[in-house]
N, C-alpha and C positions, 0 to 999 in steps of 0.2 A: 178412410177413402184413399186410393193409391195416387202415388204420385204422376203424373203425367208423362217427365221423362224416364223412371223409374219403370212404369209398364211399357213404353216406347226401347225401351234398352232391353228391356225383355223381349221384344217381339224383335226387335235386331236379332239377337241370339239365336231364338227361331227358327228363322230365315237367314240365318248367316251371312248377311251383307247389310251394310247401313243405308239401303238407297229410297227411292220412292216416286213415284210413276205421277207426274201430274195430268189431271184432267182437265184438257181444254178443247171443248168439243169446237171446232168449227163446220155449220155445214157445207159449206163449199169445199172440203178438204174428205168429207166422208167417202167410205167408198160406193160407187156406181152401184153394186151389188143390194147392198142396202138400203140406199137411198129408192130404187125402182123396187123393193120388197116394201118401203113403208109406204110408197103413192099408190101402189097397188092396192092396197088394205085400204084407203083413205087416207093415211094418216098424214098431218103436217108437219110441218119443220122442229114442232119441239117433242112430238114425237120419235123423230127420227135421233136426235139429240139422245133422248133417253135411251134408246134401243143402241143406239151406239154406245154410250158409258157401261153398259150392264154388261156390254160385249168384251172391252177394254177390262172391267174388275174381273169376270170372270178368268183373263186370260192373265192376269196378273198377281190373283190372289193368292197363289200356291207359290211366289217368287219374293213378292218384297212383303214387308213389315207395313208400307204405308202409301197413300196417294194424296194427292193435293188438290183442290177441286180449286178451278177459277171462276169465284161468283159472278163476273162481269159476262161471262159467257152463258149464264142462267140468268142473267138480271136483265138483259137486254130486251129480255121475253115478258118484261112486266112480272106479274101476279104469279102468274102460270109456269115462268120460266123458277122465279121463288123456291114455289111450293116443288117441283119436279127436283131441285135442287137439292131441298132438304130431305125427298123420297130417297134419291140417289144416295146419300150419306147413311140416311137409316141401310140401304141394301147393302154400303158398303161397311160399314160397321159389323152387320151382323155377317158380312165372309171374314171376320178376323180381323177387320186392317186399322189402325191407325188414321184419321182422317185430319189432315190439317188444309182447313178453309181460308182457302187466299185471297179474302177480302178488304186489306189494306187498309183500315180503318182509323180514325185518329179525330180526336176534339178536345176541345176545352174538358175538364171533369167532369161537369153535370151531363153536358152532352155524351161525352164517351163512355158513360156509366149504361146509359142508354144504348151508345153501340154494341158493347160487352154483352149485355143481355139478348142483345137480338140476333146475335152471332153465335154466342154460346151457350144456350140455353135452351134446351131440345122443346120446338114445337107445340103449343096443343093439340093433342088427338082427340077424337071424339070416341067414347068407353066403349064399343063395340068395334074397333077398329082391332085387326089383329096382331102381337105381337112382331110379327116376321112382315109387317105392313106399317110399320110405325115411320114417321118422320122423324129428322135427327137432325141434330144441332153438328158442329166439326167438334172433333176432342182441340182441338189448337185453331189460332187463327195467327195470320201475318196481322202488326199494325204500322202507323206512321209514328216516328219518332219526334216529330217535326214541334209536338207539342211538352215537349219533354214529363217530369214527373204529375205535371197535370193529366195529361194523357195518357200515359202507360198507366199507373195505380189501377185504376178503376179494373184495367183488363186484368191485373194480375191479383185485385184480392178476390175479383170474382173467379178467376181459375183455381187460387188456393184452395177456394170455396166448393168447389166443384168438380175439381181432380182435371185440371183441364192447363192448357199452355198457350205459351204466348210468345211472338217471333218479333222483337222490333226491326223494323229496317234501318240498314248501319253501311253496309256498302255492297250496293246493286247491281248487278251483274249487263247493264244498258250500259253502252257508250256515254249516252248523256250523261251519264247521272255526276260521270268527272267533273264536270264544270261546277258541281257543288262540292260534291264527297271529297274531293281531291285538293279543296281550296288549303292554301296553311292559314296559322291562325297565327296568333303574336305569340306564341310558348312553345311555335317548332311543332304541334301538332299537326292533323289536319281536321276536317271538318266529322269526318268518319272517325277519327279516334279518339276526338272527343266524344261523338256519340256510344262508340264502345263503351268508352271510361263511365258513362252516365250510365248504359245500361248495366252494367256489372255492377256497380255502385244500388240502383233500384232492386235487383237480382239478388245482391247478397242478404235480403232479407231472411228472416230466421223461416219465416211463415213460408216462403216460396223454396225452399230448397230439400229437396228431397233424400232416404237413405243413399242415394250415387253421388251426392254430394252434388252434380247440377240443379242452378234454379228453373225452376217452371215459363222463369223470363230468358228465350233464347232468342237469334240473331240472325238474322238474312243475311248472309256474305256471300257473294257471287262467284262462280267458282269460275269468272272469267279476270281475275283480279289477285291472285296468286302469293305476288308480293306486298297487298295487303294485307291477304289474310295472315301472314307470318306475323306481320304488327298488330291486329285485332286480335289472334290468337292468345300473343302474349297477355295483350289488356283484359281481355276476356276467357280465363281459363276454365269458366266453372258456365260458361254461356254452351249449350247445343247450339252448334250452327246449321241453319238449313241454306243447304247450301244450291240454288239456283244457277241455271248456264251450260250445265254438262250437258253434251252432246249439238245439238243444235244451233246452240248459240257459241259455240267451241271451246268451250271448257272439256278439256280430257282429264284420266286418271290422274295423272301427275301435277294437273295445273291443283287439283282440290286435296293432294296432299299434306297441304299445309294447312290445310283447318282443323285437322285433327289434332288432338294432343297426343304425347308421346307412345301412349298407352293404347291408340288405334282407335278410342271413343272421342265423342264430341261432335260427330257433324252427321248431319242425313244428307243427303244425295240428290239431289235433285234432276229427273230429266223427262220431258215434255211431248214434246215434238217427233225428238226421235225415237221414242216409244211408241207415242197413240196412233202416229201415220206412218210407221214404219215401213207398212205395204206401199209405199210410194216407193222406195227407191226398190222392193222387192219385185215389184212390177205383179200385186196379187188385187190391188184396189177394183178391178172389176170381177173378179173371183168370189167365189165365197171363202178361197184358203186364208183372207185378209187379219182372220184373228188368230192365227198359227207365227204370220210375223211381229204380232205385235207381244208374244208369248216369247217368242225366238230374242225378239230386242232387249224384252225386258231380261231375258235370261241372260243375254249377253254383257248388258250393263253390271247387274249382279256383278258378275265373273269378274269384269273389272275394277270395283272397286272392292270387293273382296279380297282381291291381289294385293292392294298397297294398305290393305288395313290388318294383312297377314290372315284373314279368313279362310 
């Protein structure tokens, strides 16, 4: 079974840019255009939801290597929100893409063995259902660090298992999150590099590290936070960092240069906002031209970190 970051560093290559387009559908942010095409049909709010994501991968698939789907934006819908969720991953798996689901998850062992499986574990179908109609599980998921080696294990022997990855969170790309991440500790750390040092440490297992020599266990590092990443880099040289903040939240090219290692691998890219509503500042959101700027942003992000990773 392949490794996780090993086919993910392939679809890099691909796509010649390490980036990846997160999905966060909000309805009150969709465009006008859309939203009057689904009430017209009948359709509801988590219809409109869906029809907006398929619109987003399609304009995105031919650009990046991967997308991040935010389950809190599908879960808020109940049952329904779920199930559309896990639709969306199967449609996005089968255009090529790498799918890492940013569901945050984190417990004690027993419990989070439990999480593992319901995040990473692709769906029952029922046997008449068709291939190119299938539900799907994320190839990766973000969790919480918070529970240390009890918490993380479970994720990562079920991804070894399964050719699948895992992002602990280690330092965040929120304002807030300083008031923890950033405490020191009594040995001149801080709170985030110690969590590095742990997650490298659970990481270097034999079972979780693939021919690129990254393990399957990598690292949320915010790419609003620059000067940390240069210290988590260090601790964590064999961790992929997915890296959150760029664009919207004002992480630039340069600020996420320092997640990489020297060699121009090691980190995915993360951007949100200024991908999926990009028609906002284009001024196309009551248009139908709305999925041309979200193609154009994504194209443009590419560009950008292509640049500093020598692409």
């Amino acid at each position: 079974m392949a490794h996780f970051v090993d086919t993910l560093l392939d679809r890099i290559e691909d796509k010649g840019a390490p980036v990846c387009v997160g999905i966060d559908p909000v309805l009150e942010r969709m465009p006008k255009s859309l939203l009057d095409d689904v009430r017209g049909d009948g359709g509801e709010a988590l219809d409109a939801v869906a029809d907006f994501v398929l619109v987003v991968l399609d304009a995105v698939a031919d650009h990046v290597p991967a997308v991040k789907f935010q389950s809190a934006c599908f879960e808020r819908y109940g049952a329904e929100g779920v199930a559309i969720y896990e639709q969306l991953i199967g449609e996005a798996r089968r255009a090529g893409l790498v799918v890492i689901g940013d569901v945050k998850r984190g417990d004690i062992g027993s419990t989070a063995a439990h999480y593992a499986h319901a995040t990473m574990i692709d769906p029952p179908c029922e046997d008449d259902v068709d291939d190119d109609e299938r539900s799907a599980a994320a190839d990766a998921v973000t969790v919480n660090s918070y529970f240390g080696l009890d918490g993380l294990s479970p994720f990562c022997d079920l991804a070894a298992a399964e050719g699948k990855g895992v992002f602990a969170l280690v330092r965040t790309s929120n304002p807030g999150g300083d008031a923890i991440q950033s405490l020191p500790l009594a040995d001149g750390r801080t709170v985030a590099e110690a969590v590095g040092a742990l997650v490298a440490e659970i990481g270097s297992d034999s079972r979780y590290v693939g021919q690129s020599g990254y393990s399957l266990l990598g690292a949320v590092v915010g790419a609003t936070k620059p000067g940390d990443a240069t210290r988590l880099r260090a601790i964590m040289p064999r961790q992929l960092f997915l890296v959150p903040g760029f664009g919207a939240q004002g992480g630039s090219a340069d600020d996420v240069r320092a997640c990489f290692n020297a060699d121009g691998a090691g980190a995915l890219i993360t951007a949100s906002r200024s991908i999926t509503y990009a028609y906002e500042a284009a001024g196309t959101g009551d248009s139908h031209d709305w999925p041309a700027a979200i193609e154009a942003a994504a194209i443009d992000m590419k560009r950008q970190v292509a640049a500093i990773v020598g692409g």
